[in-house]
DSSP file (Angstrom, degrees, kcal/mol; ACC not computed):
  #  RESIDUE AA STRUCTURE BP1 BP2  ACC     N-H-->O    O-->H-N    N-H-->O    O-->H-N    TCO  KAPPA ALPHA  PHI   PSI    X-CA   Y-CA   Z-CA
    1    1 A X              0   0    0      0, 0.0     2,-0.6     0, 0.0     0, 0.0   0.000 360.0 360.0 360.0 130.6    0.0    0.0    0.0
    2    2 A X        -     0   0    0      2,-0.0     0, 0.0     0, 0.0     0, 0.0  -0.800 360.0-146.2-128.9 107.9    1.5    3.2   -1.0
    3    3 A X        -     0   0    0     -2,-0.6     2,-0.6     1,-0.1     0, 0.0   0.032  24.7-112.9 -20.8 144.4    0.5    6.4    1.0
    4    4 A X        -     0   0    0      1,-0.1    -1,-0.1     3,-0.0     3,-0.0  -0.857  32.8-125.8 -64.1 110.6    0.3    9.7   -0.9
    5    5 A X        -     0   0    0     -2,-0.6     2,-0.4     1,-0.1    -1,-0.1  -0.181  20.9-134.8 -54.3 157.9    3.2   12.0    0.5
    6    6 A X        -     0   0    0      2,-0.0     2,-0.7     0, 0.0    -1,-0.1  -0.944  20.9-125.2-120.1 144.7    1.7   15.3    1.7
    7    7 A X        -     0   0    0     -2,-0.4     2,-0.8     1,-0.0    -3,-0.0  -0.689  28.2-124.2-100.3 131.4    3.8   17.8    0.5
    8    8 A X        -     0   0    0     -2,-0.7     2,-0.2     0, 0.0    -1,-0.0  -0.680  14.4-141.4 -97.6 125.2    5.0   20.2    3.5
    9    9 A X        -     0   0    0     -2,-0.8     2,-0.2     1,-0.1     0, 0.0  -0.655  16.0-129.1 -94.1 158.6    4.7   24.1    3.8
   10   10 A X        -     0   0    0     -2,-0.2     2,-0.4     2,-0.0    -1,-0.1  -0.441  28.7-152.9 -86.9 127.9    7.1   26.1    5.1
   11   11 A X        -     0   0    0     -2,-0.2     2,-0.4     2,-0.0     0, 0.0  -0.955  12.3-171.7-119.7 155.5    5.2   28.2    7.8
   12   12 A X        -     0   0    0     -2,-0.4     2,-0.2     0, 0.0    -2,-0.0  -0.981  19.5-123.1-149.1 119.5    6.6   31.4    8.5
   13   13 A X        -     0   0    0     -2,-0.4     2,-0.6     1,-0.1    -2,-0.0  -0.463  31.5-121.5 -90.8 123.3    5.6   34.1   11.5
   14   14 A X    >   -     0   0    0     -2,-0.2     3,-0.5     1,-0.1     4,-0.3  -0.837  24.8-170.9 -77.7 104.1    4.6   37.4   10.4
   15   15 A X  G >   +     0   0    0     -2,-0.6     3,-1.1     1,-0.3     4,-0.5   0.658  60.8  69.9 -77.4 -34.6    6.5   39.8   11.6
   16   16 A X  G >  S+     0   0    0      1,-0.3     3,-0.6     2,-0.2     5,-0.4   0.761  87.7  65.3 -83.1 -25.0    4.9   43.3   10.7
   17   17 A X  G X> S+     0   0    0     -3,-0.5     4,-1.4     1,-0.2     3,-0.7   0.935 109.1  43.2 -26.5 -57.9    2.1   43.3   12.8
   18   18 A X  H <> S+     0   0    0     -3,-1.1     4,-1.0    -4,-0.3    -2,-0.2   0.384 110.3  49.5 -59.3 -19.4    4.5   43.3   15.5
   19   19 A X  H <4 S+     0   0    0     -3,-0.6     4,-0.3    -4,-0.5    -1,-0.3   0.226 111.2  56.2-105.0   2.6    6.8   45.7   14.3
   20   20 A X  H <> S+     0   0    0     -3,-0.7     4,-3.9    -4,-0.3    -2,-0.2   0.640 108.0  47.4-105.0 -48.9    3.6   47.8   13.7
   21   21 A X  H  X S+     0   0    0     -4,-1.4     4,-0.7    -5,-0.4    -2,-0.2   0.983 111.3  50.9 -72.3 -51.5    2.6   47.5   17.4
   22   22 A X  H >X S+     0   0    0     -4,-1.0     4,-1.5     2,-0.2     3,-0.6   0.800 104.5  52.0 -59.6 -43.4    5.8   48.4   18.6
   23   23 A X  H 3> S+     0   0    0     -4,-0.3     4,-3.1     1,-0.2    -1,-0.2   0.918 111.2  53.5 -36.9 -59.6    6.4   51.5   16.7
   24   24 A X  H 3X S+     0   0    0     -4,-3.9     4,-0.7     1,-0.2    -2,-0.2   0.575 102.9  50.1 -73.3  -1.1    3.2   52.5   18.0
   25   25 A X  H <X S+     0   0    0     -4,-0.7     4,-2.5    -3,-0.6     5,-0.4   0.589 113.4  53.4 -78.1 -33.3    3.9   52.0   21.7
   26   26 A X  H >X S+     0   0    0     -4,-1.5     4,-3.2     2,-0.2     3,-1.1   0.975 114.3  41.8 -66.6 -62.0    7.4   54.2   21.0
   27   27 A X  H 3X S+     0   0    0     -4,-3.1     4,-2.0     1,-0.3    -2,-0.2   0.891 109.4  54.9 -70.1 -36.9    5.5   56.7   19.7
   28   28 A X  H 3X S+     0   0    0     -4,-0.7     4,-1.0    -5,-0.2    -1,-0.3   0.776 118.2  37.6 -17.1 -53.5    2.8   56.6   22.2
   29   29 A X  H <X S+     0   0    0     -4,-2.5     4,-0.9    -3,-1.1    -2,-0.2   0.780 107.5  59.4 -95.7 -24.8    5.3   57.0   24.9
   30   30 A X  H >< S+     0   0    0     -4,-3.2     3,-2.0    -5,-0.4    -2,-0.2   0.948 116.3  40.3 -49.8 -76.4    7.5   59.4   23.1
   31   31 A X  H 3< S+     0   0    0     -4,-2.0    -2,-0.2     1,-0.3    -1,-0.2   0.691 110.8  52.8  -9.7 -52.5    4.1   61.6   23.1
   32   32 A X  H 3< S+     0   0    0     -4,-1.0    -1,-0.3    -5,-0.2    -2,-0.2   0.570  89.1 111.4 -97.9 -16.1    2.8   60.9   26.5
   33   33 A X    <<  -     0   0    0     -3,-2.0     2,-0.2    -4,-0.9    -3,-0.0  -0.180  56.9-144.8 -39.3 162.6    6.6   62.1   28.3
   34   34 A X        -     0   0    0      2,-0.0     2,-0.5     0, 0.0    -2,-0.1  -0.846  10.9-140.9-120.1 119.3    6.6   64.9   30.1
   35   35 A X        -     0   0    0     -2,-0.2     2,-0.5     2,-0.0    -2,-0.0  -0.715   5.2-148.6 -65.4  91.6    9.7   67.2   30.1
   36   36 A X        -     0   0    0     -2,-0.5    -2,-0.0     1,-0.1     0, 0.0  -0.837  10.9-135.5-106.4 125.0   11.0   69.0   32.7
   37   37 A X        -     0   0    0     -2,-0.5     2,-0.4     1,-0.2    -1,-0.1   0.069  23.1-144.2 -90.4 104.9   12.7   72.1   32.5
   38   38 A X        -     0   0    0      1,-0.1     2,-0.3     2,-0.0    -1,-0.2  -0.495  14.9-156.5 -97.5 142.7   16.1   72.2   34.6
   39   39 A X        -     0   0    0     -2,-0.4     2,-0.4     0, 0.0    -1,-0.1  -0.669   6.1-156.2-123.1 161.1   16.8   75.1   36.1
   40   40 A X        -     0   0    0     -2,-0.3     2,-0.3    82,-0.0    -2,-0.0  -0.941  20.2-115.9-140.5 137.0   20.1   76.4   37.2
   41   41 A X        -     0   0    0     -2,-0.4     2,-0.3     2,-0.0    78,-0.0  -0.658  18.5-146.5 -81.2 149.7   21.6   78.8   39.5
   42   42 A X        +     0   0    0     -2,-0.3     2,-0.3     2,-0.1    87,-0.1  -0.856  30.6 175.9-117.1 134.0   23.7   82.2   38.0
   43   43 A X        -     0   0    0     -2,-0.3     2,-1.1    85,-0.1    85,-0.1  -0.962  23.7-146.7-146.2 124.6   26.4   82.6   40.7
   44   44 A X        -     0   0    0     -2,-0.3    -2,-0.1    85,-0.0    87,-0.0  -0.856  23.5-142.6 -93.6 116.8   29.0   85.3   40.2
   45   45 A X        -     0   0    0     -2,-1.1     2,-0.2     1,-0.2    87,-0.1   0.436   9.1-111.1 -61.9-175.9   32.0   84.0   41.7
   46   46 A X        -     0   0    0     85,-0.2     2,-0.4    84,-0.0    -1,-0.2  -0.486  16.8-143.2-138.4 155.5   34.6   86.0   43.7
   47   47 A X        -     0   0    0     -2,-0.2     2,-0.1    86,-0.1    86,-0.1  -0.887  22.5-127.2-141.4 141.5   38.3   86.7   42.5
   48   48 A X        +     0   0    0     -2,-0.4     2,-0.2    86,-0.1     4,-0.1  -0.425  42.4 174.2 -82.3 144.6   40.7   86.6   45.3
   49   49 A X        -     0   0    0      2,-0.4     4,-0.1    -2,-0.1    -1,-0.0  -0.561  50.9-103.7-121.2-174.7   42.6   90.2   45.0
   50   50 A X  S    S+     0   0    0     -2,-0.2     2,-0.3    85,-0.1    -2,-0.1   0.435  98.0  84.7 -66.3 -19.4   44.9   91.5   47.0
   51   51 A X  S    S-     0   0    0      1,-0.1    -2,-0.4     3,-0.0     2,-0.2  -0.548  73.3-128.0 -34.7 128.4   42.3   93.7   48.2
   52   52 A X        -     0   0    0     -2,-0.3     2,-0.4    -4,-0.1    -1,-0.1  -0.396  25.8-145.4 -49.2 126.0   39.5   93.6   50.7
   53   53 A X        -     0   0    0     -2,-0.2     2,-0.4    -4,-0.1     3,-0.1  -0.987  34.0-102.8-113.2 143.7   36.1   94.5   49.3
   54   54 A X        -     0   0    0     -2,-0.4     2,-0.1     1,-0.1    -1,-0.0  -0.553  30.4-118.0 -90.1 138.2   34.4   96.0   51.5
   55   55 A X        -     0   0    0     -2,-0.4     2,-0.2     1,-0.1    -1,-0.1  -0.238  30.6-110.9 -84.8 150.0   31.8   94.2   53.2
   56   56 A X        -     0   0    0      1,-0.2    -1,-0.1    -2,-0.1    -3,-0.0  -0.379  24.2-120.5 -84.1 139.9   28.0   95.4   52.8
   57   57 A X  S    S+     0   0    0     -2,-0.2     2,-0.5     1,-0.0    -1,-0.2   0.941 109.4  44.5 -41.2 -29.4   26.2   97.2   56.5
   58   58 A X  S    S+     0   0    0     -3,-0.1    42,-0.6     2,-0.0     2,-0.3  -0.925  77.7 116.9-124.7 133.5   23.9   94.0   55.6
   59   59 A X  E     -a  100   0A   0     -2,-0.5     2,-0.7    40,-0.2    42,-0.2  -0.948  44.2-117.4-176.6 124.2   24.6   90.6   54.6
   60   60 A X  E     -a  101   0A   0     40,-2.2    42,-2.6    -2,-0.3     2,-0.5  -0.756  21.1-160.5 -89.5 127.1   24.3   86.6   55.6
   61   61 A X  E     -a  102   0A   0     -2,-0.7     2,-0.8    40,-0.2    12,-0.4  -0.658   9.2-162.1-105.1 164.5   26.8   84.8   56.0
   62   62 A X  E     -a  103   0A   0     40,-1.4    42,-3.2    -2,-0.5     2,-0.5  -0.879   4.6-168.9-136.4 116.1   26.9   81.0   55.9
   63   63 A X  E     -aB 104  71A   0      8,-3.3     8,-3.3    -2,-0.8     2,-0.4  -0.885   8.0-163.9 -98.7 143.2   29.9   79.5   57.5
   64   64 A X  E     -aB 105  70A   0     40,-2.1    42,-2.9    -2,-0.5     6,-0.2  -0.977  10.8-152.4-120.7 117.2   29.9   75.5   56.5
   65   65 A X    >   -     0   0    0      4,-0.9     3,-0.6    -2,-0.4     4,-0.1  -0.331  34.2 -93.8 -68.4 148.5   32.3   73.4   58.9
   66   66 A X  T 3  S+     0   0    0      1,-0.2    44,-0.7    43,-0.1    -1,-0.1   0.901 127.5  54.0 -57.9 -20.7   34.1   70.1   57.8
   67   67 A X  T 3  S-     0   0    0     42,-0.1    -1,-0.2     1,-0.1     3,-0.1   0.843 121.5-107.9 -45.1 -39.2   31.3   68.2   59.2
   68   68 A X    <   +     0   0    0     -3,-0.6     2,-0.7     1,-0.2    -2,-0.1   0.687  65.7 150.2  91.0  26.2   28.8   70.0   57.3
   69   69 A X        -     0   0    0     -4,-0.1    -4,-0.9     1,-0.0     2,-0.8  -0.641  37.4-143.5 -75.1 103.9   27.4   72.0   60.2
   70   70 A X  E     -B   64   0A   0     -2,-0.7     7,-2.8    -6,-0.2     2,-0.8  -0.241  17.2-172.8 -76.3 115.7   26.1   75.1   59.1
   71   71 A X  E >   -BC  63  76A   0     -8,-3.3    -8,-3.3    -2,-0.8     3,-0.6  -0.738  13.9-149.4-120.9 119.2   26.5   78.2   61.4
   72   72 A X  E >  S- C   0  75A   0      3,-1.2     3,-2.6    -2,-0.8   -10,-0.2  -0.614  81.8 -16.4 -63.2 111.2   24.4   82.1   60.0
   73   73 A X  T 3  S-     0   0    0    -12,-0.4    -1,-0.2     1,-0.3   -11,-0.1   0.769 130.3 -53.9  68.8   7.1   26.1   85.1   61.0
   74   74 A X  T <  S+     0   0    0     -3,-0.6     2,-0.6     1,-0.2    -1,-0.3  -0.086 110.0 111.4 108.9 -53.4   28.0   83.3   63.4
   75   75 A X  E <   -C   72   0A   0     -3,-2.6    -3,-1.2    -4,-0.1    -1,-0.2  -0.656  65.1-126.7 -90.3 128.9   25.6   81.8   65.3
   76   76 A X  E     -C   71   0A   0     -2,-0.6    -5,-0.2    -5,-0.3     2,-0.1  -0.262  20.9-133.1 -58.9 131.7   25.5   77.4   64.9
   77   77 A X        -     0   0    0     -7,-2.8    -1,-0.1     1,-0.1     3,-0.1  -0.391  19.0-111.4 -87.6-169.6   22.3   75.8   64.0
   78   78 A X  S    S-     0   0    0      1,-0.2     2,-0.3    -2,-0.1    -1,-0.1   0.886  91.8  -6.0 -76.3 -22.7   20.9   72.6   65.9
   79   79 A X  S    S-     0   0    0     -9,-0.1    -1,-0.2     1,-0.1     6,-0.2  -0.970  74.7-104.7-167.9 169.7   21.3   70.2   63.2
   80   80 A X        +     0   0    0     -2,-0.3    -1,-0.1     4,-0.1    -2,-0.0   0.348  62.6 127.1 -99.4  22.4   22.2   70.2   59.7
   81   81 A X     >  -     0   0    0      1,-0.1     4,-1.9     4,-0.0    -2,-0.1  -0.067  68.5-112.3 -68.1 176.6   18.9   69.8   57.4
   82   82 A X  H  > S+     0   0    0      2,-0.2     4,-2.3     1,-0.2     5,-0.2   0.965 113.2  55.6 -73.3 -51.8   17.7   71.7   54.7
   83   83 A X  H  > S+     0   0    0      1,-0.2     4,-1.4     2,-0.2    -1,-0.2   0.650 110.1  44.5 -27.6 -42.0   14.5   73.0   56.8
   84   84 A X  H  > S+     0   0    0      2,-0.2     4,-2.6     3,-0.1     5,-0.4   0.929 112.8  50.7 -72.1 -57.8   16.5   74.4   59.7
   85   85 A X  H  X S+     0   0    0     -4,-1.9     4,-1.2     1,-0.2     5,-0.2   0.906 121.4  35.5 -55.1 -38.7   19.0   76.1   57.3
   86   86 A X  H >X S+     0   0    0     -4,-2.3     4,-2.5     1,-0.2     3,-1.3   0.937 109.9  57.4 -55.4 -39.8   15.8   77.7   55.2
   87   87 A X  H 3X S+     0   0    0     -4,-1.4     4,-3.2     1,-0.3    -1,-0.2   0.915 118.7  40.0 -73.9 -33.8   13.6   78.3   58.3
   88   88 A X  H 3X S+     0   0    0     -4,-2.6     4,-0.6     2,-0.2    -1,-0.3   0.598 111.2  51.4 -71.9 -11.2   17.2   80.7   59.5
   89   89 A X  H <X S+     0   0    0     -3,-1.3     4,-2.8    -4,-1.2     5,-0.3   0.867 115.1  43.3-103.3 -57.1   18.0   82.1   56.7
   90   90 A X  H >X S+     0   0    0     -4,-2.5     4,-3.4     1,-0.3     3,-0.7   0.959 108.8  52.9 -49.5 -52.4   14.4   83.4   56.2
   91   91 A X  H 3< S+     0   0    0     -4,-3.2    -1,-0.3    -5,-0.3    -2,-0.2   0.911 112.6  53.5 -75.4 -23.0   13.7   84.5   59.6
   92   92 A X  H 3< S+     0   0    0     -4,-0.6    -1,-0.3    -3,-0.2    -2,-0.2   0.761 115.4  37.1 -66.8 -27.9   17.2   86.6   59.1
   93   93 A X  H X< S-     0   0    0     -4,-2.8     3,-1.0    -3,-0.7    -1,-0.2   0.687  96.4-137.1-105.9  -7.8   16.3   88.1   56.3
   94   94 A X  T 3< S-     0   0    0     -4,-3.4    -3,-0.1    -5,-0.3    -4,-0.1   0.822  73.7 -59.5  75.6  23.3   12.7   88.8   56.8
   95   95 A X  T 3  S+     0   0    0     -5,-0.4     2,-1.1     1,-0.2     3,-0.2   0.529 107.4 130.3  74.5   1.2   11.5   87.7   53.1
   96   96 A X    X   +     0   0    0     -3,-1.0     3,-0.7    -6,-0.3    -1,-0.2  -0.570  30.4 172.1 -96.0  80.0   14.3   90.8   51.9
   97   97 A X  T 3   +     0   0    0     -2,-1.1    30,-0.7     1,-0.2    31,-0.4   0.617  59.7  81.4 -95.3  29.6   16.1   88.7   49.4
   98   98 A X  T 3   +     0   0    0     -3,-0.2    -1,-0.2    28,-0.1    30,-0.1   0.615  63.5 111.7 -41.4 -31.7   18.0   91.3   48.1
   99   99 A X  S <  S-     0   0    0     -3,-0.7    29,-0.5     1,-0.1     2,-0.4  -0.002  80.3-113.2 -40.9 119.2   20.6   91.0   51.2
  100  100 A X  E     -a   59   0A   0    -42,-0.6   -40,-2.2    27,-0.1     2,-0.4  -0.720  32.7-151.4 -84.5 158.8   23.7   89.8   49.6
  101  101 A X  E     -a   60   0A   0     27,-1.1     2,-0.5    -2,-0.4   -40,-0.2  -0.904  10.5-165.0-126.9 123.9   24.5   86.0   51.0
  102  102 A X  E     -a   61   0A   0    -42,-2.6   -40,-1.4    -2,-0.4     2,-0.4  -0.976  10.0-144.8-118.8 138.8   28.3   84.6   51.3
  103  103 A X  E     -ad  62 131A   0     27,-0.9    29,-1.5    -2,-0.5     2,-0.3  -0.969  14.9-179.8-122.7 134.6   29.6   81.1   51.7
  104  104 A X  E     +a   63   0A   0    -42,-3.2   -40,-2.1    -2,-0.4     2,-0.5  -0.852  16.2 172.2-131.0 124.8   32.3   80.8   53.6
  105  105 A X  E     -a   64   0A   0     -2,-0.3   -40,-0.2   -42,-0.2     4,-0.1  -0.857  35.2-115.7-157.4 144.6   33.3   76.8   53.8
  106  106 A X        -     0   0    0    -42,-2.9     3,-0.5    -2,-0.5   -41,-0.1   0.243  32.8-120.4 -59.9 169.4   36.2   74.7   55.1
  107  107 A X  S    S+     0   0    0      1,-0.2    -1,-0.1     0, 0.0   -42,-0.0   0.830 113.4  60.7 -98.8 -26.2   38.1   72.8   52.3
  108  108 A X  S    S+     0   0    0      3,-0.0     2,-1.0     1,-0.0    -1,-0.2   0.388  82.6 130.7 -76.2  10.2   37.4   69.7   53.7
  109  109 A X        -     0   0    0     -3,-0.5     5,-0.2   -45,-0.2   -43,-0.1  -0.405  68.9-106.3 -68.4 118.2   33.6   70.3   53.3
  110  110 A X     >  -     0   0    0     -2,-1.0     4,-0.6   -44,-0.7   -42,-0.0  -0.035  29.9-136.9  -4.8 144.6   31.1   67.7   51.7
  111  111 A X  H  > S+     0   0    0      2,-0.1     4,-0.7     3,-0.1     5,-0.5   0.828 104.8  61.7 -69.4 -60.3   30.6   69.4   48.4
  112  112 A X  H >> S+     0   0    0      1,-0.2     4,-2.8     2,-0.2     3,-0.6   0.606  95.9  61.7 -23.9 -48.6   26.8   68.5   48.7
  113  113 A X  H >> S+     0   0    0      1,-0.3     4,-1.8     2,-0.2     3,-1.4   0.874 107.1  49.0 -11.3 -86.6   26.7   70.8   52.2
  114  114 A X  H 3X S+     0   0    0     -4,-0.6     4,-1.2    -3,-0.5    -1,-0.3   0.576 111.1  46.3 -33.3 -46.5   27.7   73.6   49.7
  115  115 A X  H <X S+     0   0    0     -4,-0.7     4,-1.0    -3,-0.6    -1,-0.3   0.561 109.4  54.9 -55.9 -31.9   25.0   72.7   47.2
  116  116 A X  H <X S+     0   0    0     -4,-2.8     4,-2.4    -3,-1.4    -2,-0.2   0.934 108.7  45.8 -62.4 -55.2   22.4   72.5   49.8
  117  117 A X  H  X S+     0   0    0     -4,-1.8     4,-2.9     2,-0.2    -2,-0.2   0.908 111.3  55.9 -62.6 -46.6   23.3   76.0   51.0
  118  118 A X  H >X S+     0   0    0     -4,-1.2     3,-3.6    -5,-0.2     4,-1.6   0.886 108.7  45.0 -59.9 -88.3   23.2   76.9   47.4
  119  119 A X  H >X S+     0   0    0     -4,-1.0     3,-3.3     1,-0.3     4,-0.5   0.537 114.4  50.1 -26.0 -94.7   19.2   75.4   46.7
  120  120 A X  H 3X S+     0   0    0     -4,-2.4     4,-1.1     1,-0.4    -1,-0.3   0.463 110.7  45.8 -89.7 -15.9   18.1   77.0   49.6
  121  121 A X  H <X>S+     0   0    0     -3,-3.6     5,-1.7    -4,-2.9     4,-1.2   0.902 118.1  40.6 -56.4 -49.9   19.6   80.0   48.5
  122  122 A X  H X<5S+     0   0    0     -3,-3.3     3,-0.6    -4,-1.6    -2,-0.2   0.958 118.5  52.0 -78.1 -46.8   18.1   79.8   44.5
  123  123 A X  H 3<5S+     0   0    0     -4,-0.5    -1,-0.2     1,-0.2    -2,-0.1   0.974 110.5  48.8 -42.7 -61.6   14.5   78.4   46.3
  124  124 A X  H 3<5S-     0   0    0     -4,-1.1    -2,-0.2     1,-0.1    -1,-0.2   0.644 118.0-121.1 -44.7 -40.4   14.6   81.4   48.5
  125  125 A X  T <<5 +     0   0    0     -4,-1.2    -3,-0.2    -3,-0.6    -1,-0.1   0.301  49.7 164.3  65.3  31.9   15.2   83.6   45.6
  126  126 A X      < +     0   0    0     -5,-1.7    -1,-0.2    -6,-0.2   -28,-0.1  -0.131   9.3 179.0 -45.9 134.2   18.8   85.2   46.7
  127  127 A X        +     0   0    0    -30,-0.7     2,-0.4   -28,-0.3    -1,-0.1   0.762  69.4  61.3 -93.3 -40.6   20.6   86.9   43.5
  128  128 A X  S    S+     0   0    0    -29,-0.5   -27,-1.1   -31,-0.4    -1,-0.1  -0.340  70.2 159.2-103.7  58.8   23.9   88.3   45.0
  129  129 A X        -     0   0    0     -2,-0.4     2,-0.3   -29,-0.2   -27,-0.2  -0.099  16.5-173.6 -60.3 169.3   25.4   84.8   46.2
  130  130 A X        -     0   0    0    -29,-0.2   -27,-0.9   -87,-0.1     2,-0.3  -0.759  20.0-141.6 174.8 139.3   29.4   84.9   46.7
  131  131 A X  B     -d  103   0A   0     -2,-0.3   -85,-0.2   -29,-0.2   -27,-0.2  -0.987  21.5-127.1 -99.3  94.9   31.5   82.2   47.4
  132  132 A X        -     0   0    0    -29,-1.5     2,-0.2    -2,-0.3   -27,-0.2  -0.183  29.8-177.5 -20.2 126.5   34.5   83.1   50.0
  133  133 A X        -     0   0    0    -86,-0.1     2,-0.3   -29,-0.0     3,-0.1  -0.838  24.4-124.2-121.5-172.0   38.1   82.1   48.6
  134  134 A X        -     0   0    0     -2,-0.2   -86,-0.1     1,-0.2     0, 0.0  -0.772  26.4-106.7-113.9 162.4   41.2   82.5   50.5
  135  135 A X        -     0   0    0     -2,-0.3     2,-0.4     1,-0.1    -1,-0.2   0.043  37.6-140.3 -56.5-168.1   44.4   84.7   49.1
  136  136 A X        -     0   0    0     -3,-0.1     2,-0.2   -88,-0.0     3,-0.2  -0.953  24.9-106.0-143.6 147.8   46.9   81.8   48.3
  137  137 A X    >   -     0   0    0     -2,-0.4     3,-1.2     1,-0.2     0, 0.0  -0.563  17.2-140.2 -67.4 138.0   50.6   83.1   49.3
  138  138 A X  T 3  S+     0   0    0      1,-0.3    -1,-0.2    -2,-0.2     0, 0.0   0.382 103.3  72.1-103.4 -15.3   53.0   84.0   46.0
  139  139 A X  T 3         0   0    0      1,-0.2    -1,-0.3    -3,-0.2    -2,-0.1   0.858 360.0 360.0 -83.4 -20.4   55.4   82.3   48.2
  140  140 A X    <         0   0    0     -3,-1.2    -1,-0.2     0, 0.0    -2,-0.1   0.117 360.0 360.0 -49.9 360.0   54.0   79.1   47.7
């Protein structure tokens, strides 16, 4: 007895549906992103002179320790979060941020310290930031 061979098709997945659907979930989420806009602080920097500038009748200063203890004006706060340093910095200036603002900071400080003090300066909306440097000796 002799069977009739069945002749075999090749089967083959179709691909572009899939390549259809996937193009339209990228563009779908390309679409649906949302962007947000990064925003930057303007800080004019200092240049160490040989000169003194003369310091302004009114001003904050923000001394930052290596630790990263933050002391206003002299006076230490209790602890080193962002909250404390805004809730001091506001009640010293009294919502006037026109007041120029200086940071003063050890060389062994965290940078981040320094970046903190900066945000809570640029939330606040201080303009006339300055960074303390020190002379460096020609002798050196």
């Amino acid at each position: 007895m002799r069977f009739a061979r069945r002749i075999r098709q090749d089967v083959e997945v179709n691909l572009t549906p899939l390549i259809d659907v996937v193009f339209l979930l990228l563009i779908f989420f390309m679409v649906s992103t949302t962007f947000t806009k990064e925003t930057h602080l303007s800080i004019d920097l200092p240049e160490a002179s040989a000169q003194s500038s003369r310091a302004a009748d009114l001003q904050i200063e923000i001394s930052i320790t290596k630790n990263g203890d933050y002391a206003i004006n002299g006076v230490a706060l209790v602890n080193s979060k962002q909250g404390t340093l805004t809730n001091a910095i506001e009640k010293i200036s009294e919502g006037d941020n026109a007041i120029p603002m200086i940071i003063t900071a050890d060389s062994a400080t965290p940078h981040q310290s320094v970046v903190t003090a900066l945000d809570v300066a640029g939330q606040l909306g201080f303009t006339q930031l300055s960074i303390t440097t020190q002379l460096t000796n020609p002798a050196d």
